[in-house]
C-alpha positions as CSV (number, residue, x, y, z in Angstrom):
1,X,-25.3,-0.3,49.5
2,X,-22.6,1.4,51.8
3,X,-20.0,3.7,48.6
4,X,-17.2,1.9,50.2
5,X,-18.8,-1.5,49.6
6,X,-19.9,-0.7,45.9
7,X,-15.9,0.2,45.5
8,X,-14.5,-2.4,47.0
9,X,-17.0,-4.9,44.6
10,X,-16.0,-2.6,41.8
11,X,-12.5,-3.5,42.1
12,X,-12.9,-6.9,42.6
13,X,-14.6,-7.4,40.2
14,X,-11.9,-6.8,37.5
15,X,-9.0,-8.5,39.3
16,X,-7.5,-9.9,42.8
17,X,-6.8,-7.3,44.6
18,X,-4.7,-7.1,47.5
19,X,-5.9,-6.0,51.2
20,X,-2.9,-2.7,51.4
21,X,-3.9,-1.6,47.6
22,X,-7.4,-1.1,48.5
23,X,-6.8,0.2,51.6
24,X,-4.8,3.0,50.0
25,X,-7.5,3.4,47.3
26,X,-10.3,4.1,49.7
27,X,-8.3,5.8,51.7
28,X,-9.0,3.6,54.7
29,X,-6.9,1.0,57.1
30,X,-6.2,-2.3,55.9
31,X,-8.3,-2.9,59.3
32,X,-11.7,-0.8,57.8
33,X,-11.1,-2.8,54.0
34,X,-11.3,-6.2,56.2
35,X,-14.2,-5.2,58.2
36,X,-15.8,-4.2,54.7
37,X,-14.9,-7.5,53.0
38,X,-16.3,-9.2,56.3
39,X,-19.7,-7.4,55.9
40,X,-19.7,-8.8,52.4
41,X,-19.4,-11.8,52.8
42,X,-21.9,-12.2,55.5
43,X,-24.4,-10.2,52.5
44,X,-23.8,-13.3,50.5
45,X,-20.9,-12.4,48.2
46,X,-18.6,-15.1,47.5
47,X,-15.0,-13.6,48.3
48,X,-12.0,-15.6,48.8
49,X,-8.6,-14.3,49.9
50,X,-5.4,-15.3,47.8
51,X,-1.7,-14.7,47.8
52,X,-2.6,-11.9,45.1
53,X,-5.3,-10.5,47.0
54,X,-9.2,-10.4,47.3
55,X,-11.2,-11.8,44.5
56,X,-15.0,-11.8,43.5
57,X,-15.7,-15.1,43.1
58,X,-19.9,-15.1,43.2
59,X,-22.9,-12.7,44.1
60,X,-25.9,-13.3,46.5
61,X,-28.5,-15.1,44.0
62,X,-31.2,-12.8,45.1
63,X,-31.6,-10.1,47.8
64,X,-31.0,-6.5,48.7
65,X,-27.2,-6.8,48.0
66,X,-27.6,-8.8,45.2
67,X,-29.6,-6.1,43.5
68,X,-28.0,-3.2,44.5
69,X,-24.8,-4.6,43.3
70,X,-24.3,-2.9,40.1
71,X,-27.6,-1.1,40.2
72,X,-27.4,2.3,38.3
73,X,-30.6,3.9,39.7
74,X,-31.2,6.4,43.0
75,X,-33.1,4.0,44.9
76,X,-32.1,2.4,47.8
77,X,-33.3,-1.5,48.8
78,X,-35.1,-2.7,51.8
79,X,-35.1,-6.4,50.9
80,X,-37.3,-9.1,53.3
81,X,-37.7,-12.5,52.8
82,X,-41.3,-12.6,53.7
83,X,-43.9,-9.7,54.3
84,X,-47.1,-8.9,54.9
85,X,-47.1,-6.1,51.9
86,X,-44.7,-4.3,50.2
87,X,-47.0,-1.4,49.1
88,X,-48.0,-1.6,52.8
89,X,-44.2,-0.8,53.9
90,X,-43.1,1.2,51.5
91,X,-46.4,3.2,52.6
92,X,-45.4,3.3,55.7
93,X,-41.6,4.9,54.9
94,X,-43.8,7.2,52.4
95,X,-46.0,9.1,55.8
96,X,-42.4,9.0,57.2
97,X,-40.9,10.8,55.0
98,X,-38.4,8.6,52.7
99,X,-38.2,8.6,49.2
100,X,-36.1,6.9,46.4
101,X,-36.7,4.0,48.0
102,X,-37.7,0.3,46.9
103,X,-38.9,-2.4,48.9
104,X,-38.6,-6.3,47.5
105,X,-39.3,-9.2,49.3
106,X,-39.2,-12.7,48.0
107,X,-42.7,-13.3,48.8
108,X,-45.8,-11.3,50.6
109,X,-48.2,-13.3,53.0
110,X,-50.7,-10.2,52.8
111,X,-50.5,-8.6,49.1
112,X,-54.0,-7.2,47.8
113,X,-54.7,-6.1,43.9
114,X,-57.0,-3.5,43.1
115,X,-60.2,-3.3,44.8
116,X,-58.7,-4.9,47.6
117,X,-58.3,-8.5,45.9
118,X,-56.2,-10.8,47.2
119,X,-52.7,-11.1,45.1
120,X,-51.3,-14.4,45.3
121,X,-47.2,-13.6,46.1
122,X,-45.4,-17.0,46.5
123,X,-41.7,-17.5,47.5
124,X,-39.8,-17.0,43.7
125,X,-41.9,-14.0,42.7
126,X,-40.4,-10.5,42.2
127,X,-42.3,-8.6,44.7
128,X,-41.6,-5.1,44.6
129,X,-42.7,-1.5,45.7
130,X,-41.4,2.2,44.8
131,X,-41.5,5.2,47.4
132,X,-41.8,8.5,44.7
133,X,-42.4,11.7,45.5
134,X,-43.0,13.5,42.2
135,X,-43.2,16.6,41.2
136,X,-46.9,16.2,39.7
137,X,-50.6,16.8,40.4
138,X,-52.6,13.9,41.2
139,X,-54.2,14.1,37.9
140,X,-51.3,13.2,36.3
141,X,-50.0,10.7,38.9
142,X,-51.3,7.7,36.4
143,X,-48.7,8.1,34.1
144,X,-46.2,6.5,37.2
145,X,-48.9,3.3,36.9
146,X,-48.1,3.2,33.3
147,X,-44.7,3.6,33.1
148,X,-44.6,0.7,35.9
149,X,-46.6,-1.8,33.0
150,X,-43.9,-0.4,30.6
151,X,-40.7,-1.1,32.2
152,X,-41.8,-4.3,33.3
153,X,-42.9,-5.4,30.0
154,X,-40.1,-4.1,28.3
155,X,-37.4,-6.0,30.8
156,X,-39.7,-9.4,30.1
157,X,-39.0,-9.3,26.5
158,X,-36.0,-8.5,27.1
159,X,-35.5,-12.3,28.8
160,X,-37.6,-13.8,26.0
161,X,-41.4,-13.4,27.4
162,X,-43.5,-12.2,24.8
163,X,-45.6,-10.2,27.3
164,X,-48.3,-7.2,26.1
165,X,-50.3,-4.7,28.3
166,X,-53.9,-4.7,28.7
167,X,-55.4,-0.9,29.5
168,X,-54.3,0.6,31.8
169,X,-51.8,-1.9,33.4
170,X,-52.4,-5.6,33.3
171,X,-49.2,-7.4,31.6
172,X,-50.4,-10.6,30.2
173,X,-49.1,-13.5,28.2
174,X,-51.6,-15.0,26.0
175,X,-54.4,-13.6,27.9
176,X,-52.7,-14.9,31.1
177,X,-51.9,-12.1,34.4
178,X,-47.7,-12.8,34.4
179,X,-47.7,-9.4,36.5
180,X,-49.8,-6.9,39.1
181,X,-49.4,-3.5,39.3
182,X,-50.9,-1.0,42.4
183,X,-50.5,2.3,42.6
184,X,-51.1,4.6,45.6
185,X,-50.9,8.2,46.0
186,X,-51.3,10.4,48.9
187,X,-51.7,14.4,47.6
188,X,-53.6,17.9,48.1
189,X,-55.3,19.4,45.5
190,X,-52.5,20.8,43.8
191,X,-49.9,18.3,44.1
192,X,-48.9,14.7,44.9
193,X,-47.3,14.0,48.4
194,X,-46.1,10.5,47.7
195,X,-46.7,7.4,44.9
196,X,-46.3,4.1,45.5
197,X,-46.1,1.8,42.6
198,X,-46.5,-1.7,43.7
199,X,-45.1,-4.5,40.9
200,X,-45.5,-8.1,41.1
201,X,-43.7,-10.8,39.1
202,X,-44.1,-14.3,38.8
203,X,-41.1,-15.1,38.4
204,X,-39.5,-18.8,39.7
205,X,-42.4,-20.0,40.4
206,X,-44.8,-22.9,39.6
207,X,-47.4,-22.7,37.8
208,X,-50.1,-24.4,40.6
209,X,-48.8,-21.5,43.1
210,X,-50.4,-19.1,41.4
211,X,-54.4,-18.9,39.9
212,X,-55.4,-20.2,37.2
213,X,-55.9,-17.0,35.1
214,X,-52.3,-16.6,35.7
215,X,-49.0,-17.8,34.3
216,X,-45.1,-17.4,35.8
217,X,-42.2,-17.2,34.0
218,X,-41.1,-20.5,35.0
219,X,-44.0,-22.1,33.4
220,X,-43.1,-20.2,30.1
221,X,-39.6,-19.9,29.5
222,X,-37.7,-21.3,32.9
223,X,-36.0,-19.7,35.5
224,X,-34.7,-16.7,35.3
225,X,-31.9,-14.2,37.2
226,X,-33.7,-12.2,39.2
227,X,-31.5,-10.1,41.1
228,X,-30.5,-8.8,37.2
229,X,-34.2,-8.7,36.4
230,X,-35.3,-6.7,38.9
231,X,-32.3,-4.2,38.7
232,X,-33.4,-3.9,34.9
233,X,-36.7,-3.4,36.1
234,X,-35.4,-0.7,38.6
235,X,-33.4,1.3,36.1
236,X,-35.8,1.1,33.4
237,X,-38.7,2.7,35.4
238,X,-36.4,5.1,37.1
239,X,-35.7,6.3,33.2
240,X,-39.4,6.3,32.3
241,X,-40.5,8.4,35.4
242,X,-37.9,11.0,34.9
243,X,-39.4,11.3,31.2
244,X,-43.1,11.1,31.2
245,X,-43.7,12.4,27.8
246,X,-42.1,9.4,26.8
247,X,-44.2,6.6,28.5
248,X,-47.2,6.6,25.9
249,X,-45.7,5.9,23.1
250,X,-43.7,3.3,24.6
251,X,-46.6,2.1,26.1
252,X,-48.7,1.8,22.5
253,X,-45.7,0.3,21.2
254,X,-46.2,-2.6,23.6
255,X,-50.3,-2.4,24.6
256,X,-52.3,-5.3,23.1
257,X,-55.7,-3.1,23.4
258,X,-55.2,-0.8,21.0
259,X,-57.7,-1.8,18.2
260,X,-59.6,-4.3,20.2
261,X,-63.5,-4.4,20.7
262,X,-63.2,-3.8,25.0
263,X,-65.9,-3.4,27.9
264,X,-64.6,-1.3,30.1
265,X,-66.3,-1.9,33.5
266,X,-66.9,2.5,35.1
267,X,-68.8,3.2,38.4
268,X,-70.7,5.3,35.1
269,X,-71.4,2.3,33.4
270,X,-69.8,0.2,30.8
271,X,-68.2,1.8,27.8
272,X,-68.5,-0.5,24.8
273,X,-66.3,0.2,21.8
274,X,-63.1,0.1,19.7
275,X,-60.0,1.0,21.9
276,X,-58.4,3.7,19.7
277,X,-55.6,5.6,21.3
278,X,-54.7,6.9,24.8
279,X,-53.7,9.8,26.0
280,X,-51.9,11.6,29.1
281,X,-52.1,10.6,31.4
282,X,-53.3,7.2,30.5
283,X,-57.2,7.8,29.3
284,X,-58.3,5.2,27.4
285,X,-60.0,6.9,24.4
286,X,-62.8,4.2,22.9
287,X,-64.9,4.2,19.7
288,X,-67.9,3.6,20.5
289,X,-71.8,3.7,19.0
290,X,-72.4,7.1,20.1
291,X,-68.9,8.4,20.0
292,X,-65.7,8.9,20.9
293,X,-65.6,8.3,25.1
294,X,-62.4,8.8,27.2
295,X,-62.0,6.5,30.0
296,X,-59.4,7.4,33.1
297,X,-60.4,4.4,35.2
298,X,-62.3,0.7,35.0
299,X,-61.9,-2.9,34.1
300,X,-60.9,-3.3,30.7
301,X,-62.2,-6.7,29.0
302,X,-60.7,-7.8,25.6
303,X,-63.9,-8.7,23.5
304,X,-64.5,-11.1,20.5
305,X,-64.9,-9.0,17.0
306,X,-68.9,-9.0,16.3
């Protein structure tokens, strides 16, 4: 969002303010602050225009503006209503260049999961993909997927979804996918060009939109405010990737894995054990009959106790 804009909502926010006042605030002609408020409004913010001034009466319920508005995070919004894929755009402004940069939609109509499976993304969801360009080497870049599974889990207990992570980065509410996460990279041998971390929500959405493995937030605890969801979500990864040393003990503290008998599906073979630990950047270290075997990839499966 344009400074300007952020002040002006900043302002009015607190208390009517008058057209001249701000003007001499910003530095700008009463002219520029009604051009401003004009843009505003046509962003979906509700501002009506008293003898006192400019008040704030309502935000956009979701959106690009509606997120951005009080956002306390370096990355800038590219919101669509539909499209194809965000991990496809943000991809896209990735080979071009950008960075700090986070594409939502309100729904996809061409999202894949891993392995190219199809990703159901209905109108509701949080759909939502992050341009990065760390300073890491592509060894390391899966501690980005697993800071993605923490921040989102985090932010849904936060509204009252008791969600858990299954290795490395399935978030699940009694056994049931609530959210997807993708990660893509682009590197040399030394060090990563760009990440994308795709994240998918279901958020408003009914429960017969999505599969049947799957659950939404509707169907477990109602609707929810998105636009402040997803800005939590925003600022709570942007934390986690600036302090990777911090994402694995965050992420044990919210992993449901940990201690279970898995199967963990490797182009090896499977690796049958007790999950024990993991380690940077997100191996999956599992007990199993003839040792101790560290996993950095596969499809983990929760199994019953013998």
């Amino acid at each position: 969002m344009q400074a300007t804009r952020r002040r002006i909502l900043e302002s009015l926010s607190e208390a009517p303010v008058s057209g001249p006042t701000l003007a001499d605030e910003l530095d700008v002609s009463r002219a520029a602050v009604w051009k401003h408020i004009e843009a505003l409004r046509e962003r979906g913010f509700e501002i009506d225009s008293r003898e006192d001034g400019y008040v704030l009466l309502g935000t956009p319920e979701f959106g690009g503006a509606s997120v951005e508005y009080g956002l306390d995070a370096p990355f800038d919004i590219e919101y669509h209503d539909s499209i194809g894929s965000t991990n496809d755009r943000a991809r896209e402004l990735a080979a071009a260049g950008e960075s700090n940069v986070a594409v939502l939609a309100d729904e996809q109509i061409g999202a894949r999961g891993r392995l190219d499976r199809e990703f159901s993304s209905p109108s509701g969801g949080i759909w939502i993909s992050f341009v990065c360009r760390p300073d890491l080497p592509p060894a390391q870049a899966p501690i980005y997927t697993l800071a993605a599974a923490v921040a989102t889990t985090e932010v849904l207990h936060d509204v009252g979804v008791d969600a858990g992570i299954k290795w490395p980065n399935d978030v699940l509410v009694d056994g049931e996918k609530l959210v997807g996460i993708l990660t893509e990279m682009e590197g040399e041998a030394d060090r990563v060009s760009w990440i994308v971390v795709g994240i998918g929500i279901n958020a408003n959405v009914d429960a017969d939109a999505v599969p049947d493995t799957a659950t939404t937030i509707r169907e477990l605890i109602g609707d929810v405010d998105r636009a402040a969801l997803t800005r939590a979500l925003i600022e709570r990864f942007e934390e986690l990737r600036n302090a990777p040393e911090s994402v694995l003990s965050a992420w044990r503290d919210t992993a449901t894995t940990l201690g279970q008998r898995v199967r963990v599906e490797t182009p090896g073979g499977d690796v049958v054990g007790e999950a024990l630990d993991i380690e940077f950047p997100g191996t999956l270290v599992v007990a199993t009959d003839d040792g101790e075997e560290r996993v950095s990839a596969g499809d983990c499966e929760h199994l019953r106790p013998t």
